[in-house]
N, C-alpha and C positions, 0 to 999 in steps of 0.2 A: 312756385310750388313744386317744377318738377324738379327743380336743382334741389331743395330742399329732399325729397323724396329719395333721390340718387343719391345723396352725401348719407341720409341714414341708412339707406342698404352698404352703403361702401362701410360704414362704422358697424353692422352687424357683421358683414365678410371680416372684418379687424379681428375683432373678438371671439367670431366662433373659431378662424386659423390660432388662436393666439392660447383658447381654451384646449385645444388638438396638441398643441407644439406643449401646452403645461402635461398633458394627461398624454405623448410620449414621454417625457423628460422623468412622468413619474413611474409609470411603468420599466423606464430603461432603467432609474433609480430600485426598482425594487425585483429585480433581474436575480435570482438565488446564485449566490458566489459560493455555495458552498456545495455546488453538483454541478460540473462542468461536460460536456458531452464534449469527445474528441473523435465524435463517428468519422470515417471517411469510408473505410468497408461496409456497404451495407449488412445489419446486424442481420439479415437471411443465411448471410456467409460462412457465420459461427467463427470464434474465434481460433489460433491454430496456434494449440499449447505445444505441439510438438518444434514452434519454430522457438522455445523459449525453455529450452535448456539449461539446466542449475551446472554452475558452473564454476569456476576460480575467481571472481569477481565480477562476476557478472550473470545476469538471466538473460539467457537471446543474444540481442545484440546491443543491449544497453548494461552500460558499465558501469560500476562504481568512481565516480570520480569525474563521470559526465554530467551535463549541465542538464535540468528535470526538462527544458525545452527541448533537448535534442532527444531527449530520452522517449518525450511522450509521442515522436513522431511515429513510434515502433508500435503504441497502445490505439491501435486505431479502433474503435467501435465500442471501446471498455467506457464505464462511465465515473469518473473521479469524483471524490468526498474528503475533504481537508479533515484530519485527524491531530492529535496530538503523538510528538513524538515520545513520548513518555510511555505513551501504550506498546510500543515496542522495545522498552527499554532504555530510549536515550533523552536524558536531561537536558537542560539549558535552554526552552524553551523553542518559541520557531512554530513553522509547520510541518506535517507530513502527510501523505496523502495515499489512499486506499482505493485502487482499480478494480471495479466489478464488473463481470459480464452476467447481463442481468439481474441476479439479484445475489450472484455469486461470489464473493471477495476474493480474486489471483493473486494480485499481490501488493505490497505497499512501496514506497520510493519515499525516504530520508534522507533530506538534504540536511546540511552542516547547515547548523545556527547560523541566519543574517546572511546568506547566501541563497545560491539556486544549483550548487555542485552537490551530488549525491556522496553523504557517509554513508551507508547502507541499502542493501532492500532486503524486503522480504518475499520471501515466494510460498504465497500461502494455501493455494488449489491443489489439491490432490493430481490433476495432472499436471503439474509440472514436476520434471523428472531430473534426476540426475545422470549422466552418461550407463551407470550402471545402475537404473531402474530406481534409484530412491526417491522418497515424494514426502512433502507432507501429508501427514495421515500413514507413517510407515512407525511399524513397532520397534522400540527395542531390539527385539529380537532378529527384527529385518535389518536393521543398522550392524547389530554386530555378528550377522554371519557375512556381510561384504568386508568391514573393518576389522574384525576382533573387539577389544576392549577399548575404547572411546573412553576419555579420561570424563565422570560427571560432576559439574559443578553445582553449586546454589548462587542462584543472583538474588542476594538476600533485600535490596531493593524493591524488587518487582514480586519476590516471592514466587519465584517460579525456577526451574533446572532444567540443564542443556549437557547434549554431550559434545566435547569442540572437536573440530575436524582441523588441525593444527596447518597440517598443509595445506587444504583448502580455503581456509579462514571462514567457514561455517560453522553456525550455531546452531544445534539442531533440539528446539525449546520446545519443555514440555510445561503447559500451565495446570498443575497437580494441585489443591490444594494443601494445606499443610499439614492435615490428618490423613491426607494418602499418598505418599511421596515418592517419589520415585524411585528414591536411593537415602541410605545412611551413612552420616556423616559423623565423623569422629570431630572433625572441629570445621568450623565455617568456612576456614578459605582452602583447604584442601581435597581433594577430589573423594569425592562415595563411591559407596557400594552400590551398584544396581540390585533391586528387592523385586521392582514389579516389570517384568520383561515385557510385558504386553499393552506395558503403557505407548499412549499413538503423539508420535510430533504435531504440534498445532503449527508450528510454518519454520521456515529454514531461514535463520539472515545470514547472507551473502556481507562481508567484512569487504 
C-alpha cells in the first residue's frame, strides 16, 4: 500500500513538472516578436540625441552599410517595431524596423533585402540634427537659407517629394498630399518648383 501510494505521488510530480515545462514552452512560444526592448541604459537616463548627429552616411555612430546587429548596439533603451520597408520608400520586400523612445519614433534602419546590412536610415525625431542645426520637422524655408535651392523631386511611387542633398546623399521627404503639394512640376521626372516654403520634413534618409 505504501509503495503504491509513493509511485502515485511520484506520477503526480511527472505531470504537474511536465504541465509547467508545456505552459513555459507556450508562453516562450507566444513571446511578441514584433517589439523588442534593447534597454541596457536605464530609461531614467533619457536618451542622448545629441550623440546622433545627421551625417554623410550615417546617424551617430552607425553607418550605412553596417550590419543592424552592430548597429543596435548604439540604440540602447529605444524600443524596436518591425515595419515594412515600403513605408519609407524601398521595395522588394524584407523587413525594417522603427526605434522609439517611449512612445516617440527617432528613427528607422533598412537593411537590403535578404540580408542584415543597412541600405538606409531614417532619422525621424525632431532632435536629431544635422551639423548645421537641421532636423526633421524643419521648413523649406529653413533648408534653403543653409543650402540655397535644393533640386525637388516627386517620388511618384509613394506619392510624396523630397529635396536631395547630392553631396550628402539625403532625402529630405515631405509626405503632402496631392491636393497640397509642395512644388510644381512641368513633367514627372524633372525637378519643381517650390510653391509652399513652409511646408515641414517628416524624416531625413541617410543614402
Amino acid at each position: 500500500m505504501r509503495l503504491k501510494a509513493t509511485l502515485l505521488f511520484s506520477l503526480f510530480l511527472f505531470c504537474s513538472c511536465k504541465e509547467e515545462t508545456k505552459l513555459q514552452n507556450t508562453v516562450k512560444e507566444e513571446e511578441p516578436t514584433e517589439t523588442i526592448e534593447t534597454a541596457v541604459i536605464p530609461s531614467e537616463e533619457g536618451f542622448r540625441f545629441e550623440d546622433f548627429q545627421i551625417r554623410k552616411g550615417g546617424l551617430g555612430r552607425i553607418n550605412v552599410g553596417m550590419s543592424l546587429e552592430e548597429s543596435e548596439k548604439y540604440l540602447r533603451g529605444l524600443t524596436r517595431k518591425r515595419c515594412d520597408p515600403f513605408d519609407f520608400g524601398f521595395d522588394g520586400g524584407g523587413d525594417a524596423y522603427i526605434y522609439y523612445w517611449k512612445d516617440q519614433p527617432v528613427l528607422a534602419l533598412i537593411p537590403e533585402m535578404d540580408t542584415n546590412i543597412l541600405l538606409a536610415i531614417a532619422a525621424i525625431h525632431k532632435e536629431l540634427k544635422t551639423d548645421s542645426g537641421l532636423h526633421p520637422n524643419a521648413t523649406i524655408k529653413d533648408i534653403q537659407r543653409h543650402y540655397g535651392n535644393l533640386p525637388l523631386y516627386q517620388n511618384l511611387m509613394m506619392s510624396w517629394e523630397f529635396l536631395y542633398d547630392e553631396k550628402a546623399n539625403w532625402d529630405f521627404v515631405f509626405m503632402k498630399d496631392p491636393e497640397h503639394q509642395v512644388g510644381n512640376y512641368e513633367t514627372p521626372d524633372a525637378p519643381g518648383k517650390v510653391i509652399d516654403f513652409n511646408a515641414k520634413t517628416d524624416w531625413i534618409t541617410i543614402h
